[in-house]
C-alpha positions in Angstrom: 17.0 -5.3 -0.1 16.0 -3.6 -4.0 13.2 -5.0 -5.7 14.9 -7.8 -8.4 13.1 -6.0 -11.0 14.8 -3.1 -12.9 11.8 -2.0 -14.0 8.5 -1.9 -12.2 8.4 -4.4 -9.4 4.9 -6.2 -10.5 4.7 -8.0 -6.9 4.4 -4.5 -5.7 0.2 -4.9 -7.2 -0.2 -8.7 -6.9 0.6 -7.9 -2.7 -1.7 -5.4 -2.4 0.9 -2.7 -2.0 -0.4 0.0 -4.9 -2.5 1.9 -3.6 0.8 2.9 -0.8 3.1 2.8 -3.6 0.7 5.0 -5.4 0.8 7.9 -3.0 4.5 8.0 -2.0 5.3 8.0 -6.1 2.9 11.0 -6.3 4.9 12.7 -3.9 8.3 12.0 -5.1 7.2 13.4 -8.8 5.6 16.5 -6.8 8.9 16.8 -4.8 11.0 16.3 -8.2 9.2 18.7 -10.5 9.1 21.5 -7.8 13.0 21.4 -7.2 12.9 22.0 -11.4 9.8 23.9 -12.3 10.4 27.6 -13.8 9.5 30.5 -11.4 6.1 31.2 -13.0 4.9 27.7 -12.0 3.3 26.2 -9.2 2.6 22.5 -8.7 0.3 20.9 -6.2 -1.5 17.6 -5.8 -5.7 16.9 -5.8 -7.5 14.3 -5.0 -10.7 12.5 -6.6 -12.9 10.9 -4.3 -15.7 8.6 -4.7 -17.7 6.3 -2.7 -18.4 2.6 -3.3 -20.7 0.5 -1.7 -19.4 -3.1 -1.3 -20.6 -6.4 -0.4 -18.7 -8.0 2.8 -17.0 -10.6 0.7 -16.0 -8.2 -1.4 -17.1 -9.3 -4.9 -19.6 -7.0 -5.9 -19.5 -3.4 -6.0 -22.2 -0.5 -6.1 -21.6 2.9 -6.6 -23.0 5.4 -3.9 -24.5 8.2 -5.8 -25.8 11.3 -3.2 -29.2 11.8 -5.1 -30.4 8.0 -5.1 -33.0 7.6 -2.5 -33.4 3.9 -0.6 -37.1 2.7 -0.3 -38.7 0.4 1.8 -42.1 -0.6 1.7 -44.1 -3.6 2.9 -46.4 -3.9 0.2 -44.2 -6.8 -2.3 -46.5 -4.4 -4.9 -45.6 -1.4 -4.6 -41.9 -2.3 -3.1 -39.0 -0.7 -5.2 -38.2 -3.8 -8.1 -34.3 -3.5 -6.1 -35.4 -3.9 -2.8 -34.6 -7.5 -1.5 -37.5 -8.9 0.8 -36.1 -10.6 3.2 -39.0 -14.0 4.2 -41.1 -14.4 6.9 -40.3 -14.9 9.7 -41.7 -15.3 13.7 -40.7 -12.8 16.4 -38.1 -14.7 17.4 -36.4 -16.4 15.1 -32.8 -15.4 13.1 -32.3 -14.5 9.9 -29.5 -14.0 7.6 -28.5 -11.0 6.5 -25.6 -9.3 4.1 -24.1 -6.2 5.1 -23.2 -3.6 2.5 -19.6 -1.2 3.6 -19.1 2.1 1.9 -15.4 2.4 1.7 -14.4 6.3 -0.1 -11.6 6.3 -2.7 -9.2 9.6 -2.7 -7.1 9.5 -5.7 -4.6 11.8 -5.7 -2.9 13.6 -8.5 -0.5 16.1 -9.8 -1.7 19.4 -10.9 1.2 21.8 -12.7 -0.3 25.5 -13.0 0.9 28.8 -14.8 0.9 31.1 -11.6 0.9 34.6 -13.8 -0.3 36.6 -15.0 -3.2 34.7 -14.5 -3.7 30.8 -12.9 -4.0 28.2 -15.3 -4.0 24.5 -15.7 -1.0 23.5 -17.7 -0.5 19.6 -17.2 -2.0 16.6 -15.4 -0.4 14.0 -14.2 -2.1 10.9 -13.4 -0.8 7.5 -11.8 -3.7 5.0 -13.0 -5.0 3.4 -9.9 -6.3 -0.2 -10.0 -9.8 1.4 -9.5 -9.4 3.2 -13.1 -9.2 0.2 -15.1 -11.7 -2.1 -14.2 -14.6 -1.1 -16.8 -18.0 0.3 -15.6 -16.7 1.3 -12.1 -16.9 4.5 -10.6 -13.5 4.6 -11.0 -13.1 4.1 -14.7 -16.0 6.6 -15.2 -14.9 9.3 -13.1 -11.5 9.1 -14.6 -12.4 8.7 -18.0 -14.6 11.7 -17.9 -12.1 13.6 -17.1 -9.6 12.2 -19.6 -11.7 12.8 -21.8 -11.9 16.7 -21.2 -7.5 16.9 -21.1 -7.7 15.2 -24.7 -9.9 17.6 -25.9 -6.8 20.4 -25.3 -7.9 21.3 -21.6 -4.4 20.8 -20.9 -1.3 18.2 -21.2 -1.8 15.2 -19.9 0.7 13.0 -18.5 -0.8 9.5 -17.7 1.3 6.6 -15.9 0.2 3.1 -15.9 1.9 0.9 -14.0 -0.4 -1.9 -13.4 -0.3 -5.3 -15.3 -4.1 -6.4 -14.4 -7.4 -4.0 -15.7 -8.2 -3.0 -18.4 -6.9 -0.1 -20.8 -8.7 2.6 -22.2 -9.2 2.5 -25.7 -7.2 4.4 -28.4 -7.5 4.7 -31.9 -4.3 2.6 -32.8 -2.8 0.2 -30.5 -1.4 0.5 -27.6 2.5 -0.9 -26.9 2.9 -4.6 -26.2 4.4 -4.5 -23.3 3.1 -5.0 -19.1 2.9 -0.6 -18.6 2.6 2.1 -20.6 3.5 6.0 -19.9 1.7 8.5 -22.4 1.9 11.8 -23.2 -0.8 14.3 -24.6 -0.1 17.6 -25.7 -2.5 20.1 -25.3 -1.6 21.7 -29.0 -1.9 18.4 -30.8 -3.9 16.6 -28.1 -5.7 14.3 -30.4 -1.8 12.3 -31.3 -0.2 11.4 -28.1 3.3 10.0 -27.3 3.3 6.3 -25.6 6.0 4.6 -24.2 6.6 1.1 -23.4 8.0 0.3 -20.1 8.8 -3.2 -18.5 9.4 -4.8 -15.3 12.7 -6.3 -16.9 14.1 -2.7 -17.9 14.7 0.4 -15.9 11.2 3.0 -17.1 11.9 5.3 -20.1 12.3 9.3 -19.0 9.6 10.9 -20.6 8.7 15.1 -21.1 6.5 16.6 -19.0 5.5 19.9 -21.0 4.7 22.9 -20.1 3.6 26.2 -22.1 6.6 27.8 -25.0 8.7 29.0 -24.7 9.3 26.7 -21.8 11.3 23.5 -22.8 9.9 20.2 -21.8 10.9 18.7 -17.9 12.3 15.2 -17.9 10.6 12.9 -15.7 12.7 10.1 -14.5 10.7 7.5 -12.7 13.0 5.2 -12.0 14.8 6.7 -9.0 11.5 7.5 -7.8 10.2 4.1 -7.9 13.4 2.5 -6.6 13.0 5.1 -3.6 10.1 4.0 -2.6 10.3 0.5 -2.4 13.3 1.0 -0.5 12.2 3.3 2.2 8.8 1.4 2.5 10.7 -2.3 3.1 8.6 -3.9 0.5 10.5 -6.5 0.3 9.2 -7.9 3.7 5.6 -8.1 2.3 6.4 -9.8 -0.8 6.7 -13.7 -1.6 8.7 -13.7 -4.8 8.4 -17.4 -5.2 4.6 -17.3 -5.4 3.1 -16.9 -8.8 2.0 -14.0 -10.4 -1.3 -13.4 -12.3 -1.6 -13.2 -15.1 1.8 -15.4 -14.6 4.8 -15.0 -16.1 6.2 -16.4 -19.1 8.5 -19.4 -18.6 11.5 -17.2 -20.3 10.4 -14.7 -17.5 10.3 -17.0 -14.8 13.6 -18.3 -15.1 15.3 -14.5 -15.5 13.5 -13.5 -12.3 14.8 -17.1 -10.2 18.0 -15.6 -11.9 17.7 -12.3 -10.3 17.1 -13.9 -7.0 19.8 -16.3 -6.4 22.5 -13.3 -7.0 20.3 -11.4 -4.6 20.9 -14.7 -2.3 16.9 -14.6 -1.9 15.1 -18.0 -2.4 13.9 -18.8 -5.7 11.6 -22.0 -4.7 
């Protein structure tokens, strides 16, 4: 079974499927810009990895930093103000405790190089994890950091958002009105980027990768791509499409997707 959605399938985050949609997409663009990319070039994926400390439930994060020290000291005085002391107790008796779970994040990206006469960075290509847009995370900060440096002409940047939830970074002028966005920065003009719209009711623009003149732009068609790998990966066995989304639909939305459904012969209640 295809996803219903032309577009991006937005189930595809709300299961809890991204972050294996996220890798096979990073390989299909590898894959597709390799079969196309001028002799001179080489493309190869990275990763960005980064540890987070959670709490078992899950609902609070803290970020592992190498060169923080943990102290423990059983003077309430001189204790560290973050340490939590835990109360008396006798020799024998239980106490509750919380356990904290480091869990390491690899993000991996694109990297498109100019092989000779010497190696250069030409153009990023990023697909935004959830991680990246949730404010004041490691994951924001990393990645905006280094946003931050492509911007300022260390190369093109090509930067895929398809997630509906987190938050965006901010621009100077407004970003589309619409559930993802696809941007392009230049490394000649990178201060005015190119953004797209792209929906989950509409198949995703094709948008330039560029590379250095007097090499023309390559097209990247995501569509396919994404298509592809919901296919092969059977996504359509994880996902409840009569459960709500959130944020939710709109009601206009709601009734085009039960539409989609029932000439899919899939249930629509």
């Amino acid at each position: 079974m295809k996803s219903p959605f032309p577009g991006m399938d937005p189930y595809i985050e709300e299961r809890g499927l991204f972050e294996d949609f996220h890798d096979d997409l990073i390989s299909e663009i590898k894959h597709a810009l390799a079969d196309v990319l001028p002799a001179r070039y080489v493309v190869r994926t990275a990763e960005r990895p980064y540890v987070v400390i959670a709490e078992t439930e899950g609902k609070d994060e803290h970020v592992f930093k190498p060169d923080v020290g943990v102290v423990s000291s059983s003077n309430p005085e001189t204790a560290n103000v973050g340490v939590a002391l835990a109360e008396p107790a006798s020799e024998t008796e239980s106490v509750s405790m919380r356990a904290f779970i480091a869990t390491e994040f690899r993000e991996t990206f694109i990297e498109i190089y100019l092989n000779e006469p010497e190696r250069i960075l030409v153009t990023c290509i990023e697909v935004l994890s959830p991680s990246n847009k949730r404010r004041d995370t490691e994951g924001w900060e990393v990645y905006l950091r280094k946003r931050q440096g492509l911007l300022l002409g260390a190369a093109n940047l090509v930067e895929i958002d398809l997630l509906r939830g987190g938050e965006r970074f901010p621009m100077l002028d407004p970003w589309p009105n619409s559930p993802y966005t696809l941007l392009v920065s230049r490394r000649a003009r990178s201060a005015y980027c190119r953004a797209w719209p792209a929906h989950f009711r509409l198949p995703l623009p094709t948008i330039p990768v560029p590379l250095l003149s007097p090499d023309a732009d390559l097209p990247l068609t995501l569509q396919p791509m994404i298509d592809a790998v919901y296919c092969r990966s059977r996504y359509h066995r994880d996902i409840d499409y009569t459960r709500p989304l959130t944020p939710p639909l709109t009601a206009e939305d709601s009734a085009w997707l039960a539409e989609q459904l029932r000439q899919q012969g899939a249930p629509t209640t």
